[in-house]
DRENSE-202279 format. One record per residue (C-alpha): residue number from 1; chain; x negated, z negated, y negated. Coordinates in Angstrom, 3 decimals. Layout:
BEGIN
<k:NUM	c:A	X:X	Z:Z	Y:Y>
...
//
This chain:
BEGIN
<k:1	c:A	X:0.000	Z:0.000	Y:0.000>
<k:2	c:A	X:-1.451	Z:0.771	Y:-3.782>
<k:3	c:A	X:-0.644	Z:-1.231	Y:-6.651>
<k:4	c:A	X:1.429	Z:1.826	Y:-8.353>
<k:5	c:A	X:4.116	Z:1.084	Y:-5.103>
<k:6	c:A	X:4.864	Z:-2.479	Y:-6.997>
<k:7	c:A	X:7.101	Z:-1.521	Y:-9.851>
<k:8	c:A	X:9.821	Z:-4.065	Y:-9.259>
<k:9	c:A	X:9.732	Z:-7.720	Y:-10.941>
<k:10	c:A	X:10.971	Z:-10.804	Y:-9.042>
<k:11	c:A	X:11.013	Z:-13.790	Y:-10.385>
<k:12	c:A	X:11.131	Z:-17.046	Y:-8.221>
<k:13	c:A	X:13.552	Z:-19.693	Y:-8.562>
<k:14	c:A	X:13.547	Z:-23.304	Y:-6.584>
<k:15	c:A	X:16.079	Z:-25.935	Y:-5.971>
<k:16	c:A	X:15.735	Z:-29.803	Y:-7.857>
<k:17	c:A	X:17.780	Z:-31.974	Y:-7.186>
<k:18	c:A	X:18.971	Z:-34.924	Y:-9.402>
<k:19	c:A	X:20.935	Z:-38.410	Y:-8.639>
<k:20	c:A	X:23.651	Z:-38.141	Y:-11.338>
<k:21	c:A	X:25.104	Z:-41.923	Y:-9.774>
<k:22	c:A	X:27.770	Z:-39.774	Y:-8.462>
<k:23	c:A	X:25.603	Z:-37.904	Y:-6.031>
<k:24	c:A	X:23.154	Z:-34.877	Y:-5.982>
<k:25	c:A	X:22.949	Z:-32.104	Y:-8.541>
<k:26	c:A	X:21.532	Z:-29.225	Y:-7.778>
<k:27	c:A	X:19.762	Z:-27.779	Y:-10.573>
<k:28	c:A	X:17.942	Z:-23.839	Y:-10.011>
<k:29	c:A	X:14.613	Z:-23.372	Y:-12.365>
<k:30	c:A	X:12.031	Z:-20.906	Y:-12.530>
<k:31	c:A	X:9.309	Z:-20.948	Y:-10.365>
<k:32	c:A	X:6.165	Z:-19.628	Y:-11.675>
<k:33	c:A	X:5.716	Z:-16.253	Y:-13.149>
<k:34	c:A	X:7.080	Z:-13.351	Y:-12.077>
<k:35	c:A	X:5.049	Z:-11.094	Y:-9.551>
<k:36	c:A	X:4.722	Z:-7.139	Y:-9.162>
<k:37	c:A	X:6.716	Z:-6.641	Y:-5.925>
<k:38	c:A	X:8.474	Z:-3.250	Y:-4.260>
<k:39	c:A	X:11.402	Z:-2.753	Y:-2.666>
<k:40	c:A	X:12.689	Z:-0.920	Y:0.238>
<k:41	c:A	X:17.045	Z:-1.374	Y:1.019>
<k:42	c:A	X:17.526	Z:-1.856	Y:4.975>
<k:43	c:A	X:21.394	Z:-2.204	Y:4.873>
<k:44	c:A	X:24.208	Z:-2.655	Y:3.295>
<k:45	c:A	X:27.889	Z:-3.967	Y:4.277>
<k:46	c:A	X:31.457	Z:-5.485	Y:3.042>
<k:47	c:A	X:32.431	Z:-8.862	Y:4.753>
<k:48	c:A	X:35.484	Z:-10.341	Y:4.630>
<k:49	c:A	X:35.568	Z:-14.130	Y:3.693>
<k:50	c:A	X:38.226	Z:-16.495	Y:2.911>
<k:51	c:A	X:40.613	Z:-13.888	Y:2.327>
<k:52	c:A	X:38.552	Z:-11.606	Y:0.064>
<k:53	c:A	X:35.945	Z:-8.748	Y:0.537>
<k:54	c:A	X:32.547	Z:-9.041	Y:-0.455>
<k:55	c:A	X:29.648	Z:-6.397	Y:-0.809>
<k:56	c:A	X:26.169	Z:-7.257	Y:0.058>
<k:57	c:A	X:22.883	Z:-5.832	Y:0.414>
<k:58	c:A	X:19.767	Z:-6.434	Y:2.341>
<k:59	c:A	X:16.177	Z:-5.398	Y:1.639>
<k:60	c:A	X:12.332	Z:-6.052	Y:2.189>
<k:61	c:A	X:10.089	Z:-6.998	Y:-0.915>
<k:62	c:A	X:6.432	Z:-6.861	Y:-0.478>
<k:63	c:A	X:4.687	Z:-8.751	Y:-3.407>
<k:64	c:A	X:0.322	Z:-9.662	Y:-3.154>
<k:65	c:A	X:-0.458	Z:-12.382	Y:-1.294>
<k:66	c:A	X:-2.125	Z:-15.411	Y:-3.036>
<k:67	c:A	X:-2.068	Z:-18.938	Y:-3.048>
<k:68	c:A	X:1.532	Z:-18.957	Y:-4.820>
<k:69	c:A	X:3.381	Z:-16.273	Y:-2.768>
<k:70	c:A	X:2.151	Z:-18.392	Y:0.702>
<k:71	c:A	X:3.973	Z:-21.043	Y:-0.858>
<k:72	c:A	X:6.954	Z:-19.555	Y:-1.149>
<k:73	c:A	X:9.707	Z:-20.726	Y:1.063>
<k:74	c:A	X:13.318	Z:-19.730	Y:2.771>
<k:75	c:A	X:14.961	Z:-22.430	Y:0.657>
<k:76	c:A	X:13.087	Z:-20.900	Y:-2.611>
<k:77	c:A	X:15.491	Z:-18.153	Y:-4.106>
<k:78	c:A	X:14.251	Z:-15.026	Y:-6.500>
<k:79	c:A	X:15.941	Z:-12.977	Y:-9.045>
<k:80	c:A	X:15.146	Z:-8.922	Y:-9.199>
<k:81	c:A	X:16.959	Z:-6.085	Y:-10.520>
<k:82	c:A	X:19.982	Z:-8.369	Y:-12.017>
<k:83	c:A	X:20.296	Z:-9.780	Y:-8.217>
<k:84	c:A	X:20.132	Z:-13.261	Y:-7.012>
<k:85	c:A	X:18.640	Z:-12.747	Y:-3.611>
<k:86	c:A	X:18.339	Z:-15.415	Y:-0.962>
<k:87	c:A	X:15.323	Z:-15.223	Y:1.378>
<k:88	c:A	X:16.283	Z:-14.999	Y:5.113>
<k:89	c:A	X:12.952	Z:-13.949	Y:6.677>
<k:90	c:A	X:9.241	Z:-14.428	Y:5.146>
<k:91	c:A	X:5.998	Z:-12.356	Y:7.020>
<k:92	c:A	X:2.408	Z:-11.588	Y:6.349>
<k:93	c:A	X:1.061	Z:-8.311	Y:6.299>
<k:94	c:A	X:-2.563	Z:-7.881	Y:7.206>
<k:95	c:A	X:-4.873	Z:-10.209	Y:6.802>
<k:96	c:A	X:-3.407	Z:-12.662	Y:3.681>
<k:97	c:A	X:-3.097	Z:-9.044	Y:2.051>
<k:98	c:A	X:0.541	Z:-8.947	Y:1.424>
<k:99	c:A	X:3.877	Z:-10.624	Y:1.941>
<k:100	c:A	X:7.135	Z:-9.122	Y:3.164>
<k:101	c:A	X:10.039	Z:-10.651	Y:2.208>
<k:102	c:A	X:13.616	Z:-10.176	Y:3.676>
<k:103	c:A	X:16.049	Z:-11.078	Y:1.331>
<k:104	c:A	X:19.794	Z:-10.686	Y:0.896>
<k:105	c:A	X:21.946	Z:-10.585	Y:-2.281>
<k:106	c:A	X:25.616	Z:-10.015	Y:-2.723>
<k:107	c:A	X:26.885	Z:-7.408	Y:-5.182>
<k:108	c:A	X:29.501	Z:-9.273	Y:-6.529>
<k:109	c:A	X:30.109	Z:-10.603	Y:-10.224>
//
């Protein structure tokens, strides 16, 4: 893969939680700066859930490996193209070259 392949930004979001004396909050906040990643759609569908229709859309992101990107983690979340996509599968290509992300983000307003 060349650098001119990663021409999408993603930028990472994780999960905080807070005691609010009521319970946890969940709170998402950015996660470092964004990274050069591409993109590469593997499917797409419409589910049906609790009595309405849904779009959704999944796709691998391959972003530079470094100490940051081996950190990241299936509860971590990114944002990239206007999408909110939740990671469902994380891999390493070559040797701590890259990092392939499967990720899945619904279409939806």
């Amino acid at each position: 893969m060349n650098a001119g392949a990663l021409d999408r930004r993603l930028q990472f979001r994780r999960v905080t939680e807070t005691n609010t004396g009521l319970g946890l909050e969940q709170t998402w906040a950015n996660h470092g700066s964004a990274v050069w990643g591409s993109r590469k759609d593997i499917s797409d569908g419409e589910k049906a859930a609790a009595g309405g229709i849904y779009a959704e859309v999944s796709a691998r992101f391959v972003i530079r490996s470094s100490i940051f990107a081996r950190g990241i983690t299936p509860k971590d979340e990114f944002t990239c193209d206007g999408l909110r996509w939740r990671i469902v599968g994380i891999k390493e290509i070559g040797r701590r070259d890259y990092i392939e992300l499967t990720a899945v983000a619904r279409l939806d307003p």
